[in-house]
C-alpha positions as CSV (number, residue, x, y, z in Angstrom):
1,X,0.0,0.0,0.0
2,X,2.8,2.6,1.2
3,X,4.5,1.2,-2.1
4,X,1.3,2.4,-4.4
5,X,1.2,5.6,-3.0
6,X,4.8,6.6,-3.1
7,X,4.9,5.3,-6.6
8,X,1.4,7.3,-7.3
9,X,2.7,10.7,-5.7
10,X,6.0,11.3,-8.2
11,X,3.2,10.3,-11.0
12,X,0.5,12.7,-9.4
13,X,3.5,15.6,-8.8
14,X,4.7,15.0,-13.0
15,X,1.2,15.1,-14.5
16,X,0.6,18.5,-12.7
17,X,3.9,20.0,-13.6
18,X,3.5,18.9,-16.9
19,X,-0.1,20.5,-17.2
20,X,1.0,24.0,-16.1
21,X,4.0,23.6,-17.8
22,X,1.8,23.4,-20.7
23,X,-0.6,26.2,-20.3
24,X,3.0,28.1,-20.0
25,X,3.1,28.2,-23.7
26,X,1.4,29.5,-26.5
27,X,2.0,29.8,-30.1
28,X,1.2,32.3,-33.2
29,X,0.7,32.6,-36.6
30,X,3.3,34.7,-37.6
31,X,2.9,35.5,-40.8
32,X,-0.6,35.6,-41.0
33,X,-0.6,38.7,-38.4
34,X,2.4,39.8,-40.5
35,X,0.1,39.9,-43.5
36,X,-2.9,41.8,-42.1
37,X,-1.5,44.6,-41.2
38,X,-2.2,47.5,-43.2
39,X,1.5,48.9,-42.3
40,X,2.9,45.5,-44.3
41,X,0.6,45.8,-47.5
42,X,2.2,49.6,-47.9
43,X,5.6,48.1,-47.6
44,X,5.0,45.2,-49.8
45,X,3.9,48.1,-52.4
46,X,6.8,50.3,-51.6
47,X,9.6,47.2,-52.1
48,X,7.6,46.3,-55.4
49,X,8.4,49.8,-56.8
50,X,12.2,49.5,-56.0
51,X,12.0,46.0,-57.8
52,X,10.3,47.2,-60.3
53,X,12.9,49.9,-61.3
54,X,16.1,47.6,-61.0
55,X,14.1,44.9,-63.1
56,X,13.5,47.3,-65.6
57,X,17.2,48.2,-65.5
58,X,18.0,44.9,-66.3
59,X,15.2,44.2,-69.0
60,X,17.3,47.0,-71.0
61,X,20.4,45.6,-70.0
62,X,19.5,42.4,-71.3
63,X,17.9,44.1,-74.7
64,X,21.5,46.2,-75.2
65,X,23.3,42.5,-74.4
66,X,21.1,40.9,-77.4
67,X,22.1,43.5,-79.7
68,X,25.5,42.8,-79.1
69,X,25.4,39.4,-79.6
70,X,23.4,40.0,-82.8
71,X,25.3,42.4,-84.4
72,X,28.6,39.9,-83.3
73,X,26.7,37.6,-85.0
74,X,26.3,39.6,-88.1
75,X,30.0,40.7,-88.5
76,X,31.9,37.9,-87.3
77,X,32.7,36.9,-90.3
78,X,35.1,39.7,-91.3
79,X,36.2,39.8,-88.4
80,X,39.6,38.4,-88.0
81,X,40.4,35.8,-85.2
82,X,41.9,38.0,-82.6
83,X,39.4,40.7,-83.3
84,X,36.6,37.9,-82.8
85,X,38.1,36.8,-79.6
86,X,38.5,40.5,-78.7
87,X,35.1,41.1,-79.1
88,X,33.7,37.6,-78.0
89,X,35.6,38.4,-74.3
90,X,33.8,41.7,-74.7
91,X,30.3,40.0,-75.4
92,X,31.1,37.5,-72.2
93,X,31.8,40.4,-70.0
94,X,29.1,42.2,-70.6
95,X,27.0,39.3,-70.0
96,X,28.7,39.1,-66.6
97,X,28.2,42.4,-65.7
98,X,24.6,41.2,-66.2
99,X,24.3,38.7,-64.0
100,X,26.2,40.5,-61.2
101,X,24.1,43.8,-61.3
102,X,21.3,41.1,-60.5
103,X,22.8,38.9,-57.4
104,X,23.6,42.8,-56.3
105,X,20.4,44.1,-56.7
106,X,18.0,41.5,-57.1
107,X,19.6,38.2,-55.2
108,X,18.9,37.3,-52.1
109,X,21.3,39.5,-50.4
110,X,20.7,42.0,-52.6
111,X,20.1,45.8,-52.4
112,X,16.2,45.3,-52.6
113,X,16.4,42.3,-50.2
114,X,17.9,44.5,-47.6
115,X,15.7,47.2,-48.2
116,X,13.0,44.9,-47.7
117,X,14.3,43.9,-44.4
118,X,14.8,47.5,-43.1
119,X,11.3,48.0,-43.7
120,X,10.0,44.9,-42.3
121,X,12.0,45.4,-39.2
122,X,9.5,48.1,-37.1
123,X,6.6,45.6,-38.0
124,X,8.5,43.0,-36.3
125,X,8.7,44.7,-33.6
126,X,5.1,46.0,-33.5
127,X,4.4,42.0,-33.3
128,X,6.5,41.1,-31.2
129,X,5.4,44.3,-28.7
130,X,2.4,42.5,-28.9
131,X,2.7,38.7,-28.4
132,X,4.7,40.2,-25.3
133,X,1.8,41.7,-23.9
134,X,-0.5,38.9,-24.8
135,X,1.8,36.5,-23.4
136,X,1.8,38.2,-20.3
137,X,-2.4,39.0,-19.7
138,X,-2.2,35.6,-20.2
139,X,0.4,34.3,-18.0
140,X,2.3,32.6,-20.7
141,X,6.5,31.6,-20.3
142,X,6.9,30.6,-24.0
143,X,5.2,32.1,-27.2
144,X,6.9,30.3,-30.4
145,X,6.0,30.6,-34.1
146,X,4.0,28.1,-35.0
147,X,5.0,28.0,-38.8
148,X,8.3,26.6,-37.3
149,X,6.9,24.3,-34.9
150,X,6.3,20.6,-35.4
151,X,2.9,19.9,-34.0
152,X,0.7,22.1,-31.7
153,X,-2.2,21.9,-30.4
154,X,-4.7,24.8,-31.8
155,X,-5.9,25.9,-27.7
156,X,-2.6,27.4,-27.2
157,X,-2.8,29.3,-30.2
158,X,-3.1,33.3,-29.5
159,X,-2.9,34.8,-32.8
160,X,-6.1,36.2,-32.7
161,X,-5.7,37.6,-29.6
162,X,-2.6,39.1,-30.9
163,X,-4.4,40.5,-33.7
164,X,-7.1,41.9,-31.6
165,X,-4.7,43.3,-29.6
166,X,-2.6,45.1,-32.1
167,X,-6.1,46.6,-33.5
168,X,-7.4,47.5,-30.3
169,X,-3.5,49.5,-29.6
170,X,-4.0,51.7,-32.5
C-alpha cells in the first residue's frame, strides 16, 4: 500500500507540472498577423516599386546584351580571329556584368532584399510588442511561431488575440 502511494505521488506531482508547464506556452501565426497589417501591405507596395525599377534596368540591360550578340553575329565573319576573340571576351563580360548587377540588386542579399528587411523590421517589432503583452495577460513563459513548430495543439494558439490586440493599440 505505502508502495502504491509513493509510486502514485511522483506520477500525481509530473502530470501536474507537466499540465502547467503546458498552459505556460502558447504559439502564433506569424505570418498571417504579419500579413494583415495594413503597415505591411504599404511596404510590400513600396519594395515592389524598387523592384520594379532595378528589373526594368535589367530588361534593357539584357535588350542592349542581345544586340551585341546579334550584331557579333552579323560581323563575325570579317572579323579576323583576334578581333573575334576581342570582341567575343567583350560580349562574355558584358553578359557578366549582367548577372552581377542582378545577385547585387536583385539576389537574395541583394540591395532590394535589404531594403525589404529594413522596412520589415518596425513591423516585427510592432508584433513582437504585442505577443509580449499577450503573453503576459495571459500568463504565458513561452510564445513560439507556429510556422516553425512541429505539432501544436490549436488551444494554445493566440494569434487572434494578438491581432485583436494590435487593432485595439491603434
Amino acid at each position: 500500500m505505502i508502495y502504491r502511494t509513493l509510486l502514485i505521488l511522483p506520477i500525481a506531482f509530473f502530470i501536474t507540472h507537466s499540465a502547467q508547464a503546458q498552459s505556460g506556452i502558447g504559439t502564433v501565426r506569424g505570418t498571417e498577423i504579419l500579413s494583415e497589417m495594413p503597415e505591411y501591405k504599404e511596404m510590400e507596395a513600396k519594395v515592389a516599386e524598387v523592384r520594379q525599377l532595378y528589373q526594368d534596368t535589367l530588361q534593357l540591360f539584357q535588350k542592349n546584351l542581345d544586340a551585341e550578340v546579334q550584331n557579333f553575329q552579323n560581323q563575325q565573319g570579317v572579323y579576323s580571329p583576334e578581333k573575334r576573340a576581342t570582341e567575343e571576351e567583350r560580349i562574355n563580360q558584358f553578359y557578366k556584368n549582367g548577372l552581377e548587377y542582378q545577385n547585387i540588386h536583385l539576389g537574395p542579399n541583394g540591395t532590394v532584399a535589404q531594403y525589404a528587411a529594413q522596412l520589415l523590421q518596425p513591423l516585427r517589432e510592432k508584433i513582437i510588442a504585442a505577443v509580449k503583452a499577450v503573453a503576459k495577460q495571459k500568463k504565458l513563459a513561452v510564445v513560439l511561431n507556429e510556422e516553425e513548430t512541429l505539432y501544436a495543439d490549436q488551444t494554445i494558439d493566440i494569434t487572434l488575440d494578438v491581432q485583436l490586440y494590435m487593432r485595439n493599440a491603434k
